[in-house]
Structures are given as C-alpha cells and as structure tokens.
C-alpha positions as CSV (number, residue, x, y, z in Angstrom):
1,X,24.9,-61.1,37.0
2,X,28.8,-60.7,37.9
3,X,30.2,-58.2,40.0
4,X,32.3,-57.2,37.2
5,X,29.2,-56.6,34.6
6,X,27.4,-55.1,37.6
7,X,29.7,-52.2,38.9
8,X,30.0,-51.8,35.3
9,X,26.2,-50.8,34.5
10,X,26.6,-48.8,37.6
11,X,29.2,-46.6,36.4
12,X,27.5,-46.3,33.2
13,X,24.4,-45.0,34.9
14,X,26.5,-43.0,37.2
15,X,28.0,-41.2,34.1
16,X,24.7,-40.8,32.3
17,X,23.8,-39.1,35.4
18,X,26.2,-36.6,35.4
19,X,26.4,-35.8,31.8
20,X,22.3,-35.1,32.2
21,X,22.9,-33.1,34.8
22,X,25.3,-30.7,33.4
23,X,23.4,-30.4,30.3
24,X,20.4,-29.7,32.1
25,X,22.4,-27.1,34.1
26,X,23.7,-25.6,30.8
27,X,20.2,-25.5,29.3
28,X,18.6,-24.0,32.5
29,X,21.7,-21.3,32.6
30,X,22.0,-21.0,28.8
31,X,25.5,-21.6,29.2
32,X,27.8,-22.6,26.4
33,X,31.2,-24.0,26.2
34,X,32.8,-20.7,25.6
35,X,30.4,-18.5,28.7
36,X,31.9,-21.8,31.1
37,X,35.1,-21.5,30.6
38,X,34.5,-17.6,30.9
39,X,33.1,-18.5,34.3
40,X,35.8,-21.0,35.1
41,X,38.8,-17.9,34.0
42,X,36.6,-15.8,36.5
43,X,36.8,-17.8,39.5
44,X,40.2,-19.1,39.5
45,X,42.0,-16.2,37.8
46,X,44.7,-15.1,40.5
47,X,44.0,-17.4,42.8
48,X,46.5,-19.3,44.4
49,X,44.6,-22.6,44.0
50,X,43.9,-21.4,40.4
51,X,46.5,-24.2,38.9
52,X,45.3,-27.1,40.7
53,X,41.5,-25.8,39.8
54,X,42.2,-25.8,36.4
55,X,43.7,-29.5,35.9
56,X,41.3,-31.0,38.1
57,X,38.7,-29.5,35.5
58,X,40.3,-30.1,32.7
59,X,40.3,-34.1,34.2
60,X,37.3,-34.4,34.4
61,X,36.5,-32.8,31.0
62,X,36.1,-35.5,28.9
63,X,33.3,-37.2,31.0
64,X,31.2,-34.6,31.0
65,X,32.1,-33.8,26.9
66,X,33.7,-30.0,27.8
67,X,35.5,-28.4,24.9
68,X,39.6,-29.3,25.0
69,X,39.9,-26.6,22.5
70,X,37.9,-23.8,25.0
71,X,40.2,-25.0,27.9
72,X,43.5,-25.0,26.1
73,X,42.7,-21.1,25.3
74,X,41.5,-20.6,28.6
75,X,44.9,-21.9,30.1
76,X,47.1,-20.0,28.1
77,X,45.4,-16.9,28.8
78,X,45.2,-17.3,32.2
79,X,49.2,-18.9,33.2
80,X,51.0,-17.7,29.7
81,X,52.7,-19.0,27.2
82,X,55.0,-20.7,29.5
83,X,53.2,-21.7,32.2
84,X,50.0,-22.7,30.3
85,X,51.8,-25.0,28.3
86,X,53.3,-26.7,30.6
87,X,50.1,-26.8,32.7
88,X,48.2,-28.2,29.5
89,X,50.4,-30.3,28.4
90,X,49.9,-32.4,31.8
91,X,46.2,-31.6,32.1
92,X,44.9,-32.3,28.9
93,X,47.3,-35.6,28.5
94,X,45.7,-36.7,32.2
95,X,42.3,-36.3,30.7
96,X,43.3,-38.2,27.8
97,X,44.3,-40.9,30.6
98,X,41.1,-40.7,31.5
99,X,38.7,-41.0,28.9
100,X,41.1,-43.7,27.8
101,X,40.9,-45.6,31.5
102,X,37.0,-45.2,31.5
103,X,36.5,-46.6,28.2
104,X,39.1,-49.9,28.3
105,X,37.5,-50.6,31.5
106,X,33.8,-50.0,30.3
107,X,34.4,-51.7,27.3
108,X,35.2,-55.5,26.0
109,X,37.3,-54.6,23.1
110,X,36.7,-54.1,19.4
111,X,37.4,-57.1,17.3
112,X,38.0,-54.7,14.0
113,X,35.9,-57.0,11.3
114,X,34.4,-54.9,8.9
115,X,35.1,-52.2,5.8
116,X,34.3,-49.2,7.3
117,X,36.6,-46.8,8.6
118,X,36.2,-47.0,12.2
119,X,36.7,-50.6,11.8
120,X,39.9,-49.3,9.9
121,X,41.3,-47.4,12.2
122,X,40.8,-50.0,15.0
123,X,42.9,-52.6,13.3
124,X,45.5,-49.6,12.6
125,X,45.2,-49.3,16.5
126,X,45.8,-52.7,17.5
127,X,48.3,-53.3,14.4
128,X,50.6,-50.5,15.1
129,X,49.3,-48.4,18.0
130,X,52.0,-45.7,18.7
131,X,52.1,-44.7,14.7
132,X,48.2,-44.5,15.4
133,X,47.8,-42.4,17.4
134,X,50.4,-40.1,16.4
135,X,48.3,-39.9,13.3
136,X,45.2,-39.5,14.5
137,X,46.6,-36.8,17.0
138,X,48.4,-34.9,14.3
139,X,44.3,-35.5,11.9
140,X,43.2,-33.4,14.7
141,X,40.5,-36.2,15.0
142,X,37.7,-35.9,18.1
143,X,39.7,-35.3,20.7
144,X,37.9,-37.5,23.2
145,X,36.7,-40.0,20.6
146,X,39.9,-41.1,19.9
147,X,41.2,-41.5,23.4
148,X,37.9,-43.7,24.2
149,X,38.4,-45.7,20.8
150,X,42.1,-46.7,22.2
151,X,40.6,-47.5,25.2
152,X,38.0,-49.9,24.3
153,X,40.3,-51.5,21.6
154,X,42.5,-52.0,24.5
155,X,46.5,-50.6,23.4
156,X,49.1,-50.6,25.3
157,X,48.7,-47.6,27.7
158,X,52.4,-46.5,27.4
159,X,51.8,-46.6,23.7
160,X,48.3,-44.8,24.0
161,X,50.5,-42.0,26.1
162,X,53.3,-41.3,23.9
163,X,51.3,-41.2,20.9
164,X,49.3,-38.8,22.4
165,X,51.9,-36.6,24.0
166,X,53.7,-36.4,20.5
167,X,50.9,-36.2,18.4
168,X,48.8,-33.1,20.1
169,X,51.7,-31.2,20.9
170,X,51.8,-29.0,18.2
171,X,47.7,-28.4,18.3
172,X,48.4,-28.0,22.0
173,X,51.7,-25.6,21.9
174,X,49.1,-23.3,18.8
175,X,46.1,-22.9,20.9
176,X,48.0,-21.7,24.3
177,X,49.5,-19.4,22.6
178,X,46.7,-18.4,20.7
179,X,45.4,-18.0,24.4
180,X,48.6,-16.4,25.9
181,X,48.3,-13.7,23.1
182,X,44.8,-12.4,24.7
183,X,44.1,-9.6,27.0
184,X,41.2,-10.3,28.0
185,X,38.6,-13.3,28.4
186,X,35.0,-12.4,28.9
187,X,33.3,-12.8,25.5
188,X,34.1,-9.3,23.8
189,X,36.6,-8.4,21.3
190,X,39.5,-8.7,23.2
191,X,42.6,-6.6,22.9
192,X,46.1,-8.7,21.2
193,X,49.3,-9.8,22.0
194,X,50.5,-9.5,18.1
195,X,53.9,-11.1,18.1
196,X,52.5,-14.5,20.4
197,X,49.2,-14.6,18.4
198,X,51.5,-14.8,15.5
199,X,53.6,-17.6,16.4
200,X,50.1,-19.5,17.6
201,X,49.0,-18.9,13.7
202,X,52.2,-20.6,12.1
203,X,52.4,-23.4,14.6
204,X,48.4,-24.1,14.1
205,X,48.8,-23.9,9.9
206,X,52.4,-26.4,10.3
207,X,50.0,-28.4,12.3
208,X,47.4,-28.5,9.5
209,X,49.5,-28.8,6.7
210,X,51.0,-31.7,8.3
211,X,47.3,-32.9,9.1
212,X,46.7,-32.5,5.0
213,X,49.7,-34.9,4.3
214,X,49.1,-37.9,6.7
215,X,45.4,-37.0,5.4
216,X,46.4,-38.3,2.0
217,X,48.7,-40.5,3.3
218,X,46.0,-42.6,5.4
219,X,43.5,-41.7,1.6
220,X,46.4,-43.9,0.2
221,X,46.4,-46.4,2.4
222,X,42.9,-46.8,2.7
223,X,42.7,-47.1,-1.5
224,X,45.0,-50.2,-1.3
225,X,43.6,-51.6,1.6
C-alpha cells in the first residue's frame, strides 16, 4: 500500500473517531446543537480569550458536523453586530477552508459522468467554479456539503474562496444580526433588540428571494441541459 493511500485511511479513521466520539458525548449528555453552543456562549462569554475560542471552534466545526447556523447566532450575540461579523466572516470562511482542504486531500476527484444532479453540479464546478459557488452559496445549499463537494472535485482554491466569501455573505451578515439583536442565550424566550432583529429579517428574506431566482434560474438550466 503507498504512503499516500495509507496516511490517507488513517486520517479517515482518525476522523471517524472523533465524530463517534462527540456523538456519543452528545447522546450520553443529551446535548443538542442548540444546548452546545449554549455551553460554548457560557464559557467564553467575557473572556478575554473568548475570540480566539470561538474561531478555533468554529474551525473545527465542520469535522465534527456542528451547526454553522447555531454558531453564526452564537457569535453575534456574544461580540455584536460589528464584531461578530467580522469574527464570522473569518471563522466560518476558515472552516470552509477546511472542510474544503480535508476533502481535496481525502478525495481523488469527481469525474462528473452521469444525469443526476450532483453529477450536475460537479461539472458546473469544474466548468465555471467561481459562478458555482456563488450559486450554491446564495441556494443556501448544505453548508459543509458544498465545501467538501469543491474539494473533492478539486477547484481552484482561490476560486473556491471568493465564491464563498461573496456568496454566504448576506446568509452570514442576517443571522449575526439575528444574533446581535438577542439579550440573552440560554434556551428561554429571550428578550429583543427590535430595530437589529429587523434589519437581520430583510437581509435574510433579500437573501431568499435572491435564492428563489437563481433557484429557477439553475430549474432552467437544468431543463435544457
């Protein structure tokens, strides 16, 4: 067996590992995404670490299959509407990085063939991979499916990056504020920041009725194709 294919398996294994033993955890703990990142707002909140806590978890999100969504709230409410974005933006486009390293590494690249739509949006990938991902961004698609997609079908990384960074901005912007406009973070009904909750609620609806028109768009394309 090569090196390569070996330290490959390993890694695999390695990862199976850690994603049984966080479920387990959660199981054990009946913990939920929402109750971690209730625990994760707890520890950190106030801290002066708190920052570099909360993008080293949101790196290592993907491989263990945490919620973006969950965190993205989590990080507004906890650094604002200012800070959290800015903090998010970096975080969640590192764990992007990520996902996408693990998987073009892991992976030998999708050759496309088929009908289905997966096999669609690969050749989209590999035919035009900044529009892509834009696309699939904007679709609000599976966060971490599509960043392991793009890495086993092997785009350019610069191209994986800026589609990314343009294309889950607005999804990103919606739910820090959304975040942001919380007073508190612990499960319960939690008192509101109107006015930011507000501007959360028309960023998240341009997002999805810009999602609705690249929706047909792609119906389109997928018709002629």
């Amino acid at each position: 067996m090569r090196a390569s294919t070996r330290h490959r398996l390993l890694a695999g294994a390695a990862w199976a590992l850690l994603v049984g033993a966080v479920v387990t955890w959660a199981l054990v703990e009946d913990v939920g995404p929402a109750e971690a990142a209730t625990r994760l707002v707890d520890a950190i909140q106030g801290s002066a670490w708190g920052p570099l806590a909360f993008v080293a978890v949101y790196l290592v999100r993907p491989l263990i299959f945490l919620s973006a969504a969950v965190l993205t709230v989590a990080g507004g409410f906890l650094f604002g509407a200012v800070g959290g974005v800015a903090l998010v933006l970096v975080a969640s486009n590192g764990s992007a990085l990520v996902a996408y390293g693990l998987a073009r590494w892991l992976g030998a690249g999708r050759d496309g063939d088929g009908t289905g739509r997966l096999a669609r949006w690969t050749r989209r990938l590999r035919e035009r991979s900044f529009e892509t991902v834009i696309v699939m961004r904007l679709l609000y698609l599976p966060y971490d499916l599509v960043s392991y997609l793009a890495g086993a079908v092997r785009i350019h990384p610069l191209a994986f990056l800026a589609g990314t960074a343009i294309g889950s901005a607005p999804a990103t912007v919606a739910f820090v504020l959304a975040g942001a406009s919380l007073e508190s973070f612990d499960g319960g009904v939690p008192a509101i920041d109107t006015p930011v909750l507000v501007a959360s609620g028309i960023l998240l609806v341009a997002g999805v009725a810009l999602a609705e028109i690249l929706r047909r768009r792609e119906g389109g394309r997928d018709a002629a194709a």
